[in-house]
C-alpha positions in Angstrom: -19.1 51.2 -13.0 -19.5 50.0 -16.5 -21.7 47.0 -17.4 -20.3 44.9 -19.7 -22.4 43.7 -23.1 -23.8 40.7 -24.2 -20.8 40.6 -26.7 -18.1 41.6 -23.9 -19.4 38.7 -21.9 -19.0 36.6 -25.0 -16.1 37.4 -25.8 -14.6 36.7 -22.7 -16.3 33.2 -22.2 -14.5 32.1 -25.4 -11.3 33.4 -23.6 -11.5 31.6 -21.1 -12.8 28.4 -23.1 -9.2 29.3 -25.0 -7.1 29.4 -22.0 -8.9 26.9 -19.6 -8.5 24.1 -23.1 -4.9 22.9 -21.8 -5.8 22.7 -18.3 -8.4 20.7 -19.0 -7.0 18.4 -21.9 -4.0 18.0 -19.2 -6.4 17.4 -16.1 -8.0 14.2 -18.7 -4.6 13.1 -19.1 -3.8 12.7 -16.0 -6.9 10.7 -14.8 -6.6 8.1 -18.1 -3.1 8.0 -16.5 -4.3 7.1 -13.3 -7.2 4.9 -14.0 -5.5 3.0 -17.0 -2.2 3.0 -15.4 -1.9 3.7 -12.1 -5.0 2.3 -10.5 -4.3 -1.3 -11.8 -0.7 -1.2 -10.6 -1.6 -0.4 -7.3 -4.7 -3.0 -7.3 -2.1 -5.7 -8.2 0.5 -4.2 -5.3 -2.5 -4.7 -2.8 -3.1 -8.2 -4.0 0.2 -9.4 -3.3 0.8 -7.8 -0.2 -2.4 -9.3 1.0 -2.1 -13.0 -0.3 1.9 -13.1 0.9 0.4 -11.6 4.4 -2.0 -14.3 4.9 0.5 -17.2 4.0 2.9 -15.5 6.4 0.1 -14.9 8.9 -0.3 -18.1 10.2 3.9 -19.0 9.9 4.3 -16.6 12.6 2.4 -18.0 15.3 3.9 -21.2 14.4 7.4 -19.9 14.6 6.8 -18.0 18.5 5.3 -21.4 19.2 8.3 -23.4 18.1 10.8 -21.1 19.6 8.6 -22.0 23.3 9.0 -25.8 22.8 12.6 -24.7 21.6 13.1 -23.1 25.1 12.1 -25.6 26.7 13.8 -28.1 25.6 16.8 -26.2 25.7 15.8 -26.1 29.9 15.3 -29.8 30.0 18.5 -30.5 27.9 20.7 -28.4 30.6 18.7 -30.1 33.6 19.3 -33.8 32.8 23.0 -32.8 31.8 23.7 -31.0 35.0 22.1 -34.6 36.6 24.1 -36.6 34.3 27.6 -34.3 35.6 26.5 -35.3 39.3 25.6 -38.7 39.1 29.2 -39.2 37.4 
C-alpha cells in the first residue's frame, strides 16, 4: 500500500476545503435564517399562545360553573311550574 506525501495530503485538504466551502457557507445560512428569522417568529407564537391561554384559563372554569347554576335553575324552573300546573 502506498503512503501518500506531505504534498498529496495537501493537496487533498485544499480539496476538500474547495468542496466542503458550499456546504458550509449554506449550513451558515441556514442558522442566520433560523436565529434571525425563525427563532423570533416562533418566540412571539409562544407568547401569544401563552398570554391568550391564561386569560382563557380562568373563563373556563367560570363557564362549567355557570352552566351548573344554569342546570339548576333550569330543575327549579320545571319544579315550581309542574307545582304551579297542579295547584291550577
Amino acid at each position: 500500500m502506498a503512503s501518500l506525501s506531505n504534498e498529496d495530503l495537501l493537496a487533498l485538504s485544499q480539496m476538500l476545503d474547495t468542496k466542503l466551502r458550499p456546504l458550509e457557507d449554506r449550513t451558515k445560512s441556514i442558522e442566520l435564517l433560523l436565529e434571525n428569522d425563525v427563532l423570533p417568529r416562533l418566540q412571539n407564537i409562544e407568547a401569544c399562545y401563552t398570554s391568550t391561554y391564561r386569560r382563557y384559563a380562568g373563563s373556563a372554569v367560570q363557564a362549567e360553573a355557570t352552566q351548573e347554576d344554569v342546570d339548576i335553575l333550569k330543575k327549579v324552573v320545571s319544579e315550581h311550574s309542574r307545582k304551579l300546573q297542579t295547584l291550577a
